[in-house]
N, C-alpha and C positions, 0 to 999 in steps of 0.2 A: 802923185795925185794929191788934189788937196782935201783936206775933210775937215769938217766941223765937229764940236763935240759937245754931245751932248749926254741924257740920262737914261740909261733902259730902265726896264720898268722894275729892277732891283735896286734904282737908285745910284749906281757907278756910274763913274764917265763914261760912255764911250765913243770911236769916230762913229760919224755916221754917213761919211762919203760925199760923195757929189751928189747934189739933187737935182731930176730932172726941169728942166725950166717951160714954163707955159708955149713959147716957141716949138720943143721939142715933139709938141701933140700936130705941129701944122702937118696936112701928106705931102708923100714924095712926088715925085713929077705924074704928071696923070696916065692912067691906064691905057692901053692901045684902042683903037676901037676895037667897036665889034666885030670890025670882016679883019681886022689882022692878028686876031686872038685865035689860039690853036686849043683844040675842047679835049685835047688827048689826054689820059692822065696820067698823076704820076705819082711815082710811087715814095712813103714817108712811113718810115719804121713798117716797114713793107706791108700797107695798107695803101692798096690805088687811091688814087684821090682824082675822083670823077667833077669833071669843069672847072679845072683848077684856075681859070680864070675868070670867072665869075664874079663879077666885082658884086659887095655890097653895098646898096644904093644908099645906106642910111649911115654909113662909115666911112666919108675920106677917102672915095679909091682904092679900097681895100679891097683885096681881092680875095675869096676862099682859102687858094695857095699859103694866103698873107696869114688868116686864122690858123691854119695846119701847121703852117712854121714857127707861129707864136709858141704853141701848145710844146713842138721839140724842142725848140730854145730856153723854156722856164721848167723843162720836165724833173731836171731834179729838184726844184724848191714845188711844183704844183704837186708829184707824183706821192710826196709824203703827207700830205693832204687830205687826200682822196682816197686810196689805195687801201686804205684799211677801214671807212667807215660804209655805212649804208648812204646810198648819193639818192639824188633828185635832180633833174637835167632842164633846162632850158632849152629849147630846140626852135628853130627857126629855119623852117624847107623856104628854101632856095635862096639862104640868109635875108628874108624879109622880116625884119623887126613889126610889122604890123601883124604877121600873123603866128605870134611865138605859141608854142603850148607847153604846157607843164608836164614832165615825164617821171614817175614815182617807182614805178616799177618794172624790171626786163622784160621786152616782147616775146622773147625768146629765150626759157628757160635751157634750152638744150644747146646752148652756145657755151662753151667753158672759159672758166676766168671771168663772168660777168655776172652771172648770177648766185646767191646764197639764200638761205631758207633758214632762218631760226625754229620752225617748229614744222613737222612735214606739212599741215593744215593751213601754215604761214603764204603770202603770197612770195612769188621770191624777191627778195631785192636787190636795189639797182646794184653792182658791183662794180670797177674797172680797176683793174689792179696790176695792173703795168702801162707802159707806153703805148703798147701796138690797138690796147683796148681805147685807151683816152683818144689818140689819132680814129680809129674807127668811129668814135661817138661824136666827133670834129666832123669825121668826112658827110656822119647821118643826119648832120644838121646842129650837132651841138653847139649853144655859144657859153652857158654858165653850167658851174657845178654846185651844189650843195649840197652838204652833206649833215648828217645827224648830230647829234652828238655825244654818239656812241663809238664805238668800235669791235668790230668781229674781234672773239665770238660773241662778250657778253653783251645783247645788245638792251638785257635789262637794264646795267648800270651804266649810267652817263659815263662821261670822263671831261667833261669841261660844264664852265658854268659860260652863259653869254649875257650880255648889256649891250641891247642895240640900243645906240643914241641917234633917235628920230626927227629932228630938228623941224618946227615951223615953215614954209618956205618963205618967210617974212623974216625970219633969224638972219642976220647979220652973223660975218665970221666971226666977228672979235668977242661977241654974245653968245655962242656957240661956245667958243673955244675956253670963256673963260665959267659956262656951266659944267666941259668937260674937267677942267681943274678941279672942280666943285666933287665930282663922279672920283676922280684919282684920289683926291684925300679921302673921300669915304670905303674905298677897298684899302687905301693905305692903315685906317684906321682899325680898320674890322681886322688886320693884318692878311689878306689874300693877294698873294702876287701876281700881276695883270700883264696882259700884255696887248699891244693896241696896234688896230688896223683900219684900213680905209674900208669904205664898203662900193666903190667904184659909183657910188650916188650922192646921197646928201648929207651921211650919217657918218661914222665913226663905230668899232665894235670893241668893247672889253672885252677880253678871249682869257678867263682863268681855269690855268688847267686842273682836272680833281684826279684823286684819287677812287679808282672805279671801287667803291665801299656805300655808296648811298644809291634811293630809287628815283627814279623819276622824279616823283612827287617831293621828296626832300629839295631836292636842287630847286624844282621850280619853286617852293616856296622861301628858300632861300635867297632868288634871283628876285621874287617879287618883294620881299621883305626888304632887301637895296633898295628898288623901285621907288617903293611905298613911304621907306624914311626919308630919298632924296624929297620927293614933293611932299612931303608934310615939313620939312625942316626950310625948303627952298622953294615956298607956295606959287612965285612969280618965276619962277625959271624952269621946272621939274612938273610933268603930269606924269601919272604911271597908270591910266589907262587910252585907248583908241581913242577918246573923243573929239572930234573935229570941230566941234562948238567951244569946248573950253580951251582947245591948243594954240591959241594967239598967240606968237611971241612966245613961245617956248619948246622944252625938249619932250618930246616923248620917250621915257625911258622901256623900251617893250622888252619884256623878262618872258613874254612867250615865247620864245623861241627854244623855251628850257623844257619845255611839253615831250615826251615820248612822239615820237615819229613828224617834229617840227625843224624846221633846217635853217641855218645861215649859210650863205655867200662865203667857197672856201678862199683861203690867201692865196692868192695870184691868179684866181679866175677871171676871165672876163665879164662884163655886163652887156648885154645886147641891149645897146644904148648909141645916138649919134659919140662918136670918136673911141669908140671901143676901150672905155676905160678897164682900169682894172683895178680888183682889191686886193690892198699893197699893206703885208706888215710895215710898221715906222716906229721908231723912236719919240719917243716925249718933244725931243728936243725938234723934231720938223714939223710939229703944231704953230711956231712962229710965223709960218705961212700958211693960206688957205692950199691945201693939200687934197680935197674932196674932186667929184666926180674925174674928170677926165684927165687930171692934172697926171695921173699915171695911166698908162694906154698901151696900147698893143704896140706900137712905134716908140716907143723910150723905155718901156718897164727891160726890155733882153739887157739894153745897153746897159741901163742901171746897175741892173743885179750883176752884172759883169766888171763893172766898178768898184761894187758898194763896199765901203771898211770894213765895214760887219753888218753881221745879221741879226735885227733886231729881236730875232726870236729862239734866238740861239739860247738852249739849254732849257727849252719849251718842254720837254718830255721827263726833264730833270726836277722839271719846279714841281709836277703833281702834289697836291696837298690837300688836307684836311677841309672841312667845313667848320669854321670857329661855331660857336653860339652866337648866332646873331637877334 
C-alpha cells in the first residue's frame, strides 16, 4: 500500500495512508425500484432493521440498509466515541433531511444500556453504549451523534477542550486552511496537544484532550480566551463571536461548544446532508487538499479506515493534560 507522510499533532512523522479521492463519493449503481424492492427486514447486531430498502432521497441512492451497515463497519473507531459520554441525536423519520429534529434526551427511561441520570431530579440522558444500542438508534431514524464533553460518571468535569472553526461561506480553501495554520501555532504555543478533524460540513475541529480536574466554566473560558487572542491578534481573518454582519471573509472561531450540556459532531458520525459526509479525524499533513464536507462519506470512509497507516488519533486518551495559564 502506498502512504504519504506526514505530521500528527505531536509533531512526528507519520504515514497517513491512501486518501480517499473526490471520485470515490460518486453512488453505486442505482437502487431497484419500488415494486422490486422487498420491505422484509433484516436483521444487524440483532436489531430488525424495518424497510431496509428505503432509499434516501437526499443521498445518492442510499438506502437505510446502506446507513445501518455504515454504522457496523466503523463500530470500532465510532463505538469509542459515543459509548461513554452523554449524546444528542439527529434523527430524521423516514430519512428525510427536511424534516430532521434534535434529540437530547431518552424517550424511554426504562430501556437498559441507554439511559443514565446524574442526579435522581436530573433528566435521564441520552446513552448508547454498545453496538446493538447505536444500530437501534440507526434503525429509529438516527443520522448524527453528539456528544458532550464529558464523560460518565463525572459529568461535572469536562474532559476535552473544542475549537470549532467556522469559516465564511465566501472563504476560499487556501484562506481557510492557511487561518487554520494560524489556530495550530497558537495551541502549539500556549503548549496544548490538539488533535484535528473534519466536521462532515465547512469547518474543521481542534479536539484537545483534558484532564477531568477543571469545571465547566474554566474550560470555557479558556476556549474563549484562544478565541479572543486569535481575532484580536488576527483582526482580518479570526471573529470570536456569532456575528453575521462582521463575518465577511472570515473564521468564526466558536468556543461555545465548551458550555455544560453543549455538543460537537463525534469522529466518524455522519451528517444528514446531500452525500452523507462524515467527520473524519486527519493528520496535519491532509490539509494540502480541501478535505471538508463530503470529501469523506458513508461510501469511502469503511474502505479508508480499512487501509489507513495509522490513526491519526492514536494515543488521544494518552495525551489528557493540564490547562496552562493562558
Amino acid at each position: 500500500m502506498r502512504s504519504t507522510t506526514g505530521r500528527a499533532a505531536s509533531g512526528k512523522p507519520v504515514a497517513t495512508g491512501n486518501m480517499p479521492t473526490p471520485q470515490s463519493t460518486q453512488p453505486r449503481a442505482p437502487a431497484k425500484s419500488r415494486g422490486d424492492r422487498t420491505h422484509a427486514a433484516v436483521e444487524v447486531a440483532g436489531v430488525a432493521i424495518t424497510h431496509p430498502d428505503r432509499v434516501i432521497a437526499q443521498a445518492q441512492n442510499v438506502t437505510k440498509l446502506d446507513v445501518v451497515r455504515y454504522h457496523e463497519a466503523v463500530a470500532a473507531w465510532l463505538k469509542p466515541q459515543v459509548s461513554t459520554r452523554p449524546l444528542a441525536l439527529i434523527k430524521c423519520p423516514g430519512g428525510d433531511f427536511a424534516h430532521c429534529f434534535f434529540q437530547k434526551h431518552a424517550s424511554d427511561p426504562r430501556r437498559p444500556g441507554r439511559t443514565t441520570r446524574a442526579r435522581s431530579d436530573d433528566p435521564p440522558y441520552l446513552r448508547l453504549s454498545n453496538l446493538a444500542a447505536i444500530i437501534e438508534a440507526v434503525q429509529n431514524g438516527a443520522f448524527e451523534f453528539h456528544t458532550w464533553g464529558c464523560s460518565f460518571p463525572r459529568l461535572d468535569r469536562p474532559d476535552r477542550l473544542v475549537l470549532d472553526l467556522d469559516p465564511a461561506d465566501e472563504l476560499g480553501w487556501n484562506s481557510f486552511r492557511a487561518a487554520t495554520e494560524a489556530v495550530r501555532q497558537r495551541l502549539d504555543e500556549i503548549g496544548l496537544r490538539w488533535f484535528l478533524k473534519t466536521t462532515g460540513g465547512k469547518g474543521l475541529h481542534f479536539v484537545v484532550p483534558l484532564e477531568r480536574r477543571y469545571g465547566w466554566d474554566e474550560v470555557k473560558r479558556a476556549a474563549a480566551s484562544i478565541a479572543q487572542g486569535l481575532a484580536a491578534d488576527h483582526p482580518d481573518r479570526f471573529i470570536a463571536t456569532a456575528s453575521k454582519a462582521d463575518r465577511r471573509s472570515k473564521v468564526f472561531v466558536d468556543y461555545l461548544r465548551n458550555a455544560q450540556g453543549a455538543t460537537a459532531v463525534a469522529a466518524y458520525s455522519l451528517r444528514a446532508r446531500p452525500g452523507l459526509p462524515v467527520s473524519m479525524p486527519i493528520e496535519w499533513s491532509q490539509l494540502e487538499q480541501d478535505v471538508r464536507a463530503s470529501f469523506f462519506n458513508l461510501r469511502n470512509v469503511p474502505d479508508y479506515l480499512a487501509k489507513r497507516a495509522a490513526d491519526p488519533w492514536a494515543g488521544y486518551d494518552e495525551a489528557r493534560q493540564r490547562l496552562p495559564a493562558i
